[in-house]
C-alpha positions as CSV (number, residue, x, y, z in Angstrom):
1,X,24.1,5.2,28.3
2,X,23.0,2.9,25.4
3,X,23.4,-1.0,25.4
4,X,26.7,-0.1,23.4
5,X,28.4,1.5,25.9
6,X,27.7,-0.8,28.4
7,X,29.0,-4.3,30.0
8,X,25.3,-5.3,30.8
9,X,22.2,-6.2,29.3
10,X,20.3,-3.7,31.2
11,X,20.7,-0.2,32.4
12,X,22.2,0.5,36.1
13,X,18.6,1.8,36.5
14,X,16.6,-1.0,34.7
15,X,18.5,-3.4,37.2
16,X,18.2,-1.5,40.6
17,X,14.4,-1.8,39.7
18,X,14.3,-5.0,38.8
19,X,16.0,-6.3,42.5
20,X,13.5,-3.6,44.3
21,X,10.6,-5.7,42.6
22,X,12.4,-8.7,43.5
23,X,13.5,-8.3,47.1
24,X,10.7,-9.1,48.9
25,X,11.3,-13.1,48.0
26,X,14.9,-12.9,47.1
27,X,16.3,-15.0,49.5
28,X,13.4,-17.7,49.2
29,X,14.1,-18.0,45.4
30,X,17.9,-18.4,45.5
31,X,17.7,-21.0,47.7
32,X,15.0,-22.7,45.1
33,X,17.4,-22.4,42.2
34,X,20.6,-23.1,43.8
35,X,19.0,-26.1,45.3
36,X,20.8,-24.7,48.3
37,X,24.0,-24.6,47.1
38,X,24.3,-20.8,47.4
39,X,25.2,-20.6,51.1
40,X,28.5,-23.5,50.5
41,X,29.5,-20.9,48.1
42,X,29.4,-17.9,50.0
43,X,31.2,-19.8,52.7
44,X,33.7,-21.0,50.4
45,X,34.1,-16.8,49.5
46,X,34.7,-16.0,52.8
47,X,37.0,-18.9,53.4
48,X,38.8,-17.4,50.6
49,X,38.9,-13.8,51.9
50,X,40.4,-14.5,55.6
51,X,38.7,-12.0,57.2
52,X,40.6,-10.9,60.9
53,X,39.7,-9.8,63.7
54,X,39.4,-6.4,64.0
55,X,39.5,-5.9,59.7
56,X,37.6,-3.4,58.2
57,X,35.6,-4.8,55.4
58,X,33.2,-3.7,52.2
59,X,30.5,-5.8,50.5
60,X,29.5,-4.5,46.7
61,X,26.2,-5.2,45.4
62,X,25.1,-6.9,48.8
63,X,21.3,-7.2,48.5
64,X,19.8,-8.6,51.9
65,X,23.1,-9.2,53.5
66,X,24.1,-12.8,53.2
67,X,28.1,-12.5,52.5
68,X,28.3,-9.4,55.1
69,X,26.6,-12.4,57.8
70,X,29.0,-15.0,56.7
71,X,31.7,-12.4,57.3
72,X,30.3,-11.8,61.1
73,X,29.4,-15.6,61.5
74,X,33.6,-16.8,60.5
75,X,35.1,-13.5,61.9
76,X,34.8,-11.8,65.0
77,X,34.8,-7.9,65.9
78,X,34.9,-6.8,62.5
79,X,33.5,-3.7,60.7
80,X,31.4,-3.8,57.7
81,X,29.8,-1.8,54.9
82,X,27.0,-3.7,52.5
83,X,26.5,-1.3,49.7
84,X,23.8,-1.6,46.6
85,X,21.6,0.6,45.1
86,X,18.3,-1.0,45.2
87,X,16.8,0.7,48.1
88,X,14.0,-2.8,48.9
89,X,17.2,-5.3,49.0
90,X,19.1,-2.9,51.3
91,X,16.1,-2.7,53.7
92,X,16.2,-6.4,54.4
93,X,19.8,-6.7,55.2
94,X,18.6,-4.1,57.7
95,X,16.2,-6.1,59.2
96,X,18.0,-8.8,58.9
97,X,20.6,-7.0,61.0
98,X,18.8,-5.8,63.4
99,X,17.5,-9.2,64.5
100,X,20.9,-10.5,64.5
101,X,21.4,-7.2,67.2
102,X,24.8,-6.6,64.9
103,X,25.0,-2.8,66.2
104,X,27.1,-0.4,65.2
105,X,29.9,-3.0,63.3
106,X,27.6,-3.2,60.3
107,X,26.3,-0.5,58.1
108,X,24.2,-1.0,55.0
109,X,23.5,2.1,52.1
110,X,23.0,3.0,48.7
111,X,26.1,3.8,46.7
112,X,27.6,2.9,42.9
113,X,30.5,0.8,42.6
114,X,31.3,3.2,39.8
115,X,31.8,5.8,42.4
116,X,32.3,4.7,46.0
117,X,32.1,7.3,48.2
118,X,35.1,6.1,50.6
119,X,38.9,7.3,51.1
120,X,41.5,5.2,49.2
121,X,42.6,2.9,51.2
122,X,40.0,2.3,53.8
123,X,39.0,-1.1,53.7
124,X,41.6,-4.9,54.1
125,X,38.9,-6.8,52.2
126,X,36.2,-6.5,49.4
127,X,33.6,-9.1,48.4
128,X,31.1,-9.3,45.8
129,X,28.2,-12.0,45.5
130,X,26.3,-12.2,41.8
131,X,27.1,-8.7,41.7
132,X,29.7,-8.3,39.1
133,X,27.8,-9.0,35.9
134,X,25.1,-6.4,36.8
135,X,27.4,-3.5,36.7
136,X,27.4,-1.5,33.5
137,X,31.3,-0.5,33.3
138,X,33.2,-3.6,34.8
139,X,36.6,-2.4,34.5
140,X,36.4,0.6,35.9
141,X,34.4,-1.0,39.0
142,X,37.2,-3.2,39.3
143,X,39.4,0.3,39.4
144,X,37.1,1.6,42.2
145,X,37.6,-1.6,44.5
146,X,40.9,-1.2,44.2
147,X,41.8,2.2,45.1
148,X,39.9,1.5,48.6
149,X,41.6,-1.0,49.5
150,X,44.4,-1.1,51.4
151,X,48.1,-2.2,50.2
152,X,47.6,-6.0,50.6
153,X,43.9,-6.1,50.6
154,X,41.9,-8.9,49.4
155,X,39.4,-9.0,46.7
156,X,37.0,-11.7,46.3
157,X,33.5,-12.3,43.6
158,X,31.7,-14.8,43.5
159,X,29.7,-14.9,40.0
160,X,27.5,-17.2,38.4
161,X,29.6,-18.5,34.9
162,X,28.6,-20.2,31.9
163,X,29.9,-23.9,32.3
164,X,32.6,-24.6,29.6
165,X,32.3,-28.4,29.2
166,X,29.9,-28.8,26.5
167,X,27.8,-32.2,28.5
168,X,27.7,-29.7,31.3
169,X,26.5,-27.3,29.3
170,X,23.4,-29.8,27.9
171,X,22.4,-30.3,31.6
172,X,22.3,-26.6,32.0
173,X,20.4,-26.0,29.2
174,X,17.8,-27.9,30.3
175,X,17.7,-26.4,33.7
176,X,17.3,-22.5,32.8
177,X,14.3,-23.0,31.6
178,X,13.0,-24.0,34.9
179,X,14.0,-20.6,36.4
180,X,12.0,-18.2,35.2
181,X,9.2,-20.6,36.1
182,X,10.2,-21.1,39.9
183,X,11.3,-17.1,39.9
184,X,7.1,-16.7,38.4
185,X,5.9,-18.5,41.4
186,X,7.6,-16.3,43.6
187,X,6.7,-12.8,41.8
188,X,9.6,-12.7,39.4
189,X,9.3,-14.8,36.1
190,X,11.2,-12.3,33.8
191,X,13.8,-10.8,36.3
192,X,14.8,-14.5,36.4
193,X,15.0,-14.9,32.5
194,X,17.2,-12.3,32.5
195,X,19.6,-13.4,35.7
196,X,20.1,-16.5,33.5
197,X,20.7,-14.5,30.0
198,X,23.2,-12.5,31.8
199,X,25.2,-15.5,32.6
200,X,25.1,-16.5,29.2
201,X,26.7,-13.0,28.3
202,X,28.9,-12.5,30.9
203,X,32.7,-12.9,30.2
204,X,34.5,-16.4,30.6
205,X,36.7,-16.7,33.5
206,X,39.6,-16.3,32.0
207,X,38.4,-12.6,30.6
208,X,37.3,-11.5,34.3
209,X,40.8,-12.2,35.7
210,X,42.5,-10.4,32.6
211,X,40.4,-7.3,33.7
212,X,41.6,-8.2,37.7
213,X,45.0,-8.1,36.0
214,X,44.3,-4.9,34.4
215,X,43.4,-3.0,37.1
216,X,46.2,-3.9,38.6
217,X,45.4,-6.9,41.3
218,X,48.4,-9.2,41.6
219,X,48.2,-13.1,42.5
220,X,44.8,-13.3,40.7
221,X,43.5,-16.9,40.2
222,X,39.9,-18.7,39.9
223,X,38.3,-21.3,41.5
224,X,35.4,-23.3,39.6
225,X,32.8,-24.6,41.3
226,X,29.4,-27.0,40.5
227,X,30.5,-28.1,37.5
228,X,31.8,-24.6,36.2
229,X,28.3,-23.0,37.0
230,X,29.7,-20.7,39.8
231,X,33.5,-19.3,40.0
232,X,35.1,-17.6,42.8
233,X,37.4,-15.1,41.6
234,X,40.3,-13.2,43.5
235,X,43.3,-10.5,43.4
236,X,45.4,-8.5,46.0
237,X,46.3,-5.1,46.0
């Protein structure tokens, strides 16, 4: 597929790569850049998606794990699958798991959210955390989440946006170029230059819930948060 046909900067296979080189101090360096902000925001998600006891639920694009243990840590006895396809990410959510003695309620593998390999209509919720913008066909992801949820069935991403107001926009622009820096002391200077030029060329808010719309999610709606930096977006089946 050439960048023409394509939602992203990067190929599906450039980017798996890139998070398996990555993985190893993924966690550390989110923390760094968010200035720990990125664990309110996946609260915030999950406050959002109401996850029950007893649910059923699937995490796209879940890396090592963090929105599938907010999940457990505001929900008990639920079920949950963290998918992603870079193989290094995946196998610290397993770890992670495991010393967390999670069991048989979560299960982390490889698949594409182009093609996910489960029944329609399997799961009552679907999150999404910095995911969304790294998947090459958007729309017809969006089409995929849907058909496995179930009638009523929550969706919820959280994405990193480019702030609208323009003064917000000055501060950010001269923050990004500390990221690739702090991502270089941690292994990853130019996967880091790229995370923030994808934000940059990622749709505005308004476009992502046009294409919620679109594939057919009703209710859908926005919340902005840090100063337009980070929006939580959301639709029901």
């Amino acid at each position: 597929m050439s960048s023409g046909e394509r939602d992203t900067l990067i190929s599906a296979q450039e980017n798996r790569e890139m998070f398996d080189r990555i993985a190893k101090n993924y966690d550390v360096a989110n923390r760094a850049i968010s200035m720990g902000m990125d664990k309110g925001w996946r609260k915030k998600t999950i406050e959002l998606l109401k996850p029950f006891r007893g649910g059923r639920y699937l995490d796209i694009g879940t890396g090592t794990g963090d929105l599938v243990f907010e999940i457990i840590d505001q929900s008990a006895n639920v079920v949950i699958d963290g998918i992603d396809p870079a193989e290094q990410m995946l196998a610290i959510a397993k770890d992670k798991a495991e010393q967390r003695k999670l069991g048989d309620s979560v299960s982390f593998f490889m698949a594409d959210a182009l093609d996910l390999p489960m029944e329609s209509d399997t799961y009552d919720g679907i999150v999404s955390g910095f995911c969304f913008r790294n998947i090459e066909r958007r729309q017809k992801a969006l089409e995929e989440m849907r058909r496995v949820l179930k009638p009523g069935g929550m969706l919820v991403i959280l994405e990193a946006t480019y702030p609208a107001n323009a003064l917000i926009r000055l501060g950010y622009k001269c923050y990004t170029p500390l990221v690739p820096i702090i991502g270089k002391c941690l292994g990853g200077g130019a996967a880091y230059k790229y995370l923030m030029d994808s934000i940059e060329d990622f749709p505005r808010p308004d476009t992502v819930t046009d294409m919620f719309s679109a594939a057919g999610f009703s209710g859908v709606q926005y919340k902005s948060m840090t100063f337009g930096t980070v929006c939580i977006f959301s639709g029901k089946k």
